[in-house]
N, C-alpha and C positions, 0 to 999 in steps of 0.2 A: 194433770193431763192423763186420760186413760192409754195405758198402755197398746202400740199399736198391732194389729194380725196377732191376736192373742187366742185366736182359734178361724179366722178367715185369712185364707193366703196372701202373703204381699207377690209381688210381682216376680215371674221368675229368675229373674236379672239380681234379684235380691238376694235370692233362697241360699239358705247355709248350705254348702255343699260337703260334704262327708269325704274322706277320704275313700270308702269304697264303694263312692258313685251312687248313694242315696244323698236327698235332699229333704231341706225340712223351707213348709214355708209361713209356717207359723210356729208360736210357742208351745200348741197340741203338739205338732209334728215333728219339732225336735226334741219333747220330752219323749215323744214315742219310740223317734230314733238312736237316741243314745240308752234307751234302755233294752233296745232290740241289736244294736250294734256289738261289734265285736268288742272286747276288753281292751286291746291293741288301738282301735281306731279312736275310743271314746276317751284314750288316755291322748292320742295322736292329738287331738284336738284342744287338749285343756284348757291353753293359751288361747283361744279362739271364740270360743262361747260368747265368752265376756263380751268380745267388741262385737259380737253380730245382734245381740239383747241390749247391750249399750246404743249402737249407731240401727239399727235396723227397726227395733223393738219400742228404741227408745224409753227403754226403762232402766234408771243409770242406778237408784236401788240395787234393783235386782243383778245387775251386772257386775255390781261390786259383790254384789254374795258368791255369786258363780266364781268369781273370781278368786277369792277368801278361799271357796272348798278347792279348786285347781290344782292353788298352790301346797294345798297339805296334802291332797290324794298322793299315793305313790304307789294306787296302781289302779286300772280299768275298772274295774271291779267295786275299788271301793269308792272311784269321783261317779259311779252310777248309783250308786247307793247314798252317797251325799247329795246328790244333782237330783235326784227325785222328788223329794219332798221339796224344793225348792222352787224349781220349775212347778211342781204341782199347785202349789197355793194360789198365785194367780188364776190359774185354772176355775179351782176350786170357790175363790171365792166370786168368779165368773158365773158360777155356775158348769163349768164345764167340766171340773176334773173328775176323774173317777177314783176311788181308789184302788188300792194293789197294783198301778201298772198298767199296762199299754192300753191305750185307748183305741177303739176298734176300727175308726174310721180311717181312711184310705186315700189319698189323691189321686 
């Protein structure tokens, strides 16, 4: 089953919400956000990712990866740096990922 809103938005009632009041509403838009996010918030989160790629995304895969790097980050910084390449490969083999980093497009 293709993973869902992997670059078109799910409903806003869906959207991962950030703790400082950015949202993502696809898999574009929250690799965009936690690489554009502060160190603090993208660690705030760790525990999170998982279940909104797990129950939202519905890709129970990749939510277990997300989850794997989470728990070993032990700082902002470096679960951005692990969570990139991650999130990106769907992307990617979407067709949509770019690489180096934020994708340019906007909500």
């Amino acid at each position: 089953m293709p993973m869902r809103f992997t670059t078109e938005p799910c409903p806003d009632e869906q959207a991962f919400r950030f703790q400082n009041g950015a949202r993502a509403h696809s898999l574009e838009e929250l690799r965009r956000n936690i690489l554009s996010a502060p160190p603090e918030v993208v660690l705030f989160h760790r525990e999170h990712y998982q279940h909104w790629v797990r129950d939202i995304l519905q890709d129970k895969p990749l939510a277990e990866r997300v989850q794997q790097e989470g728990q070993r980050a032990n700082s902002g910084e470096q679960l951005k740096r692990a969570l990139d390449p991650i999130l990106a490969q769907p992307l990617q083999q979407q067709g949509q990922g770019q690489s180096g980093g934020v994708f340019g497009r906007k909500r």
